[in-house]
TIKE-407363 format. One record per residue: residue in one letter; z, x, y of N, C-alpha, C in turn. Coordinates in steps of 0.2 Angstrom, whole numbers, padded with zeros to 4 digits, always signed. Layout:
<pts>
aZXYZXYZXY/...
</pts>
This chain:
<pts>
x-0101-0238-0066-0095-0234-0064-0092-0230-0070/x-0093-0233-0074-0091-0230-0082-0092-0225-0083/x-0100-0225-0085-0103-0220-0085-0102-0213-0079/x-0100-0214-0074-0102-0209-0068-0094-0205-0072/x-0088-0210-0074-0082-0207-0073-0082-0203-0080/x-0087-0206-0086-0088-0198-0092-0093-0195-0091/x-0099-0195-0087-0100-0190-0084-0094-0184-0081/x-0089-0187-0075-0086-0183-0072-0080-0182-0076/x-0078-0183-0081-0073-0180-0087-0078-0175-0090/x-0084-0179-0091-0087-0170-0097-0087-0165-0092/x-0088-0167-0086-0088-0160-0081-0084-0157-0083/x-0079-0160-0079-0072-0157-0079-0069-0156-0084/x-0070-0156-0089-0067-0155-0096-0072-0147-0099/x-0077-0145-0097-0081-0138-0098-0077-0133-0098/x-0077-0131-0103-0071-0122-0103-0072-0120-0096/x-0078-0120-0092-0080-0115-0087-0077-0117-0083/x-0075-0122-0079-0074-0127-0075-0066-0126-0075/x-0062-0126-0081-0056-0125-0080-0053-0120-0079/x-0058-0114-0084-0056-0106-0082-0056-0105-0074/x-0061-0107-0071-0063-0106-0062-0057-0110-0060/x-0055-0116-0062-0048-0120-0060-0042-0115-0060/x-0040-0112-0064-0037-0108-0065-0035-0102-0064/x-0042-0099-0061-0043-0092-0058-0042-0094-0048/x-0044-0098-0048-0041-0100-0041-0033-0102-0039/x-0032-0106-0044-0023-0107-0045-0022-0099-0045/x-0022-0095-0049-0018-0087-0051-0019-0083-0044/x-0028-0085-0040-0030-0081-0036-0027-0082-0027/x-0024-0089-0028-0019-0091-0023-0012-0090-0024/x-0010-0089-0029-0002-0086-0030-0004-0080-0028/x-0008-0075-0033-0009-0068-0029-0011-0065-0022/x-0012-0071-0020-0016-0070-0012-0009-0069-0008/x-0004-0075-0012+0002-0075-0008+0005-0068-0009/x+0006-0067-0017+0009-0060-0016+0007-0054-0011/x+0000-0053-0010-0002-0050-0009-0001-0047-0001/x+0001-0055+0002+0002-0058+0010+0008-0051+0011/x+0013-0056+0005+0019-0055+0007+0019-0046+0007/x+0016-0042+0002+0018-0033+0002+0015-0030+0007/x+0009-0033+0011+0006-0032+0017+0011-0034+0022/x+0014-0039+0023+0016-0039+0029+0027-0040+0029/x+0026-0036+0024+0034-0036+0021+0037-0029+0019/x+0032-0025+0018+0032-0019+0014+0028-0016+0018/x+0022-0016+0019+0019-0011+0023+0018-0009+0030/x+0016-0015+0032+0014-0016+0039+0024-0015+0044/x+0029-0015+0040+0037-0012+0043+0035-0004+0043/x+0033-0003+0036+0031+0006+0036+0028+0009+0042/x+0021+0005+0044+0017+0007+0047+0020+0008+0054/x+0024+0000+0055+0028-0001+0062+0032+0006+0064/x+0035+0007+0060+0042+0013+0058+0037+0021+0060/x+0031+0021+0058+0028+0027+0057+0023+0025+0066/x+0022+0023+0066+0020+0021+0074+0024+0021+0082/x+0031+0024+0079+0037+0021+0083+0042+0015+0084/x+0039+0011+0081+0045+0005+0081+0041-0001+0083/x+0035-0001+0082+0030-0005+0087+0030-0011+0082/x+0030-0019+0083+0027-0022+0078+0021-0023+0077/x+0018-0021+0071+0011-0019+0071+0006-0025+0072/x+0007-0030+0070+0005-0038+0072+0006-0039+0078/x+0009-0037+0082+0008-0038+0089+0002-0034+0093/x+0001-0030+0090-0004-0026+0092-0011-0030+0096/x-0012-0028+0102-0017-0034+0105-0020-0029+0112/x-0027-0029+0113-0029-0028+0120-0028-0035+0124/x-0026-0035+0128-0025-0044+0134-0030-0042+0137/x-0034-0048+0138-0041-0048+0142-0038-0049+0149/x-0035-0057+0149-0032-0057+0153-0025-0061+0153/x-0019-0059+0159-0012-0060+0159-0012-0067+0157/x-0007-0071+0156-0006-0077+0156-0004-0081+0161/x-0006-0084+0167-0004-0087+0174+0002-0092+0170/x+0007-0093+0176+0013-0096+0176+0012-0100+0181/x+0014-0107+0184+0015-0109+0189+0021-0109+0192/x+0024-0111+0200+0032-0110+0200+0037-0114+0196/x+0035-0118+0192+0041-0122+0187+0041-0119+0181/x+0037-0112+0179+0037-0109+0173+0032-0111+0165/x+0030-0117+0169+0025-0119+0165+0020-0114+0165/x+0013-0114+0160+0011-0109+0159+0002-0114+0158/x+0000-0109+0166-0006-0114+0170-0011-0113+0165/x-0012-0105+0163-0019-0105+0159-0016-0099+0152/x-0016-0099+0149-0013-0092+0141-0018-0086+0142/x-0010-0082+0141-0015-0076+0140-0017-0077+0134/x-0026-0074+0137-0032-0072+0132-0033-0061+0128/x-0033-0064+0123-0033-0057+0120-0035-0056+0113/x-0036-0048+0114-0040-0046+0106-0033-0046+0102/x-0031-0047+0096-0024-0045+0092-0028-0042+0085/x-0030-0036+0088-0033-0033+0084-0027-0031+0076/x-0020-0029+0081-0015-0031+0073-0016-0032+0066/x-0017-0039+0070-0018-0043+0063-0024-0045+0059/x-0028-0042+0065-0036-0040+0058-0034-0034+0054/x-0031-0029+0056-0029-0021+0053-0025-0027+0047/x-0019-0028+0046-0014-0032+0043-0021-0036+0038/x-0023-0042+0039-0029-0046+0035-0034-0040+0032/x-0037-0034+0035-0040-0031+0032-0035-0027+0025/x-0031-0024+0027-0028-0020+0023-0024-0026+0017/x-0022-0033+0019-0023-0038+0012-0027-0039+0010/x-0034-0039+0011-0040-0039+0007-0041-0035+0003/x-0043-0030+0004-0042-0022+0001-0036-0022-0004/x-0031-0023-0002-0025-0023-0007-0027-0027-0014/x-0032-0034-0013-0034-0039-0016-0040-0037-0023/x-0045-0032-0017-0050-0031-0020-0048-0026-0025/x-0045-0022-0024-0042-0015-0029-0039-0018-0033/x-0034-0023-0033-0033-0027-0039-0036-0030-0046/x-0041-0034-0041-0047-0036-0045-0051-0031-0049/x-0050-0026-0046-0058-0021-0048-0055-0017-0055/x-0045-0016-0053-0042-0015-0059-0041-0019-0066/x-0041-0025-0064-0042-0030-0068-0047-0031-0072/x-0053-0033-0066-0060-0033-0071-0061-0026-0075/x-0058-0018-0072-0060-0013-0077-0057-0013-0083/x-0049-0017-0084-0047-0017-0088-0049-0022-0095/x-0051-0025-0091-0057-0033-0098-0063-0029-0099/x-0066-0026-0095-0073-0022-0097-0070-0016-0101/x-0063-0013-0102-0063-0007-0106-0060-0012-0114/x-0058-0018-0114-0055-0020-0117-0060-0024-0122/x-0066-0026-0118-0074-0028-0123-0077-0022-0126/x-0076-0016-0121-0080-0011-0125-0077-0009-0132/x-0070-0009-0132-0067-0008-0139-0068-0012-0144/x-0067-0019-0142-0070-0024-0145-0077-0024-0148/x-0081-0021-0147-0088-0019-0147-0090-0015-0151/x-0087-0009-0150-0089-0001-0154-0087-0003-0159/x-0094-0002-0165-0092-0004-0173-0088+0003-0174/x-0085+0002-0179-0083+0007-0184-0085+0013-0186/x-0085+0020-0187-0090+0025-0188-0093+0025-0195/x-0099+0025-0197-0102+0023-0200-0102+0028-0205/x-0100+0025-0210-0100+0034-0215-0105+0037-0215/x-0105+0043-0218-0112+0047-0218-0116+0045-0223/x-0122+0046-0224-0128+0043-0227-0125+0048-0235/x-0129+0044-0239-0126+0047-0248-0131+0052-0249/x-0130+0056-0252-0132+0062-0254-0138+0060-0258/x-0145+0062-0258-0151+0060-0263-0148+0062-0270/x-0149+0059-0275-0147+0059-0282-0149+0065-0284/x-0150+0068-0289-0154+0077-0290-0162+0073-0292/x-0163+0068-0295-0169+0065-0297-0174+0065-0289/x-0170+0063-0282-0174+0063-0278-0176+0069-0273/x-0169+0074-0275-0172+0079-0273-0177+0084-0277/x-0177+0082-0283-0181+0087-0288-0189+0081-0287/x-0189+0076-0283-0197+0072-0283-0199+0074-0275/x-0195+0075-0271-0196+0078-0262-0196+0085-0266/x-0195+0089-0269-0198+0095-0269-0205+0094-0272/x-0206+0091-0275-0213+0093-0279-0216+0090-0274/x-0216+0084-0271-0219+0082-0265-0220+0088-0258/x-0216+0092-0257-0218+0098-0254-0223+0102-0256/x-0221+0105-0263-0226+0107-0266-0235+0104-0267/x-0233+0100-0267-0240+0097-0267-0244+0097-0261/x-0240+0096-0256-0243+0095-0249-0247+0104-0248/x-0241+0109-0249-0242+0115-0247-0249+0117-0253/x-0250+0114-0258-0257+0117-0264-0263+0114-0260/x-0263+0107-0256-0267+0104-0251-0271+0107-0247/x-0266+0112-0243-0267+0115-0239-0270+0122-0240/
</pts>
């Protein structure tokens, strides 16, 4: 049993293991921000720009809800709430563009990290080596 629990500490203890811990934690906080602007911010926009509709309520019914005479409710209305797939799509999408700004920002932030320095320009041949490449021209050209 020792053994299994430093096995499961070196696990757990791996940079990689706690980076993904951590990106989960951040990615459920941001999940929630991201609940909240969809359906706190935008989806009233959309209500307002739609006539006043709650856009969450939005639903084809298959079929009505049956009532019996004491108001109990014999069988639930059945339906699409397509709403709030529109509402979870457009949180997704809010999420994904997030992310796609984030990761362009570390990949723009590596690539600067990366790019050496400009390398200065190569040194001028000494007069000795251009006066030994001419005569090596010359030579070539009496060859020929």
């Amino acid at each position: 049993m020792k053994r299994f629990l430093e096995e499961f500490k070196a696990f757990a203890m791996r940079g990689n293991v706690l980076d993904m811990a951590v990106g989960v934690v951040i990615g459920g906080a941001f999940g929630k921000i991201s609940t909240s602007l969809v359906n706190d911010i935008i989806m009233p926009i959309i209500g307002v720009l739609t006539g006043g509709i709650d856009f969450s309520n939005w639903k084809i019914v298959l079929s009505q809800a049956v009532v019996d005479a004491q108001g109990n409710v014999a069988a639930p209305e059945v339906a699409i709430a397509y709403g709030n797939l529109i509402a979870v799509i457009l949180d997704f999408i809010i999420i994904a563009f997030a992310i796609f700004c984030l990761v362009k920002f570390i990949n723009r932030l590596h690539q600067k990290k990366e790019e050496p320095a400009e390398e200065p320009a190569p040194p001028q041949p000494s007069p000795e080596e251009r006066l030994l490449a001419e005569i090596r021209d010359l030579l070539r050209e009496n060859r020929k």
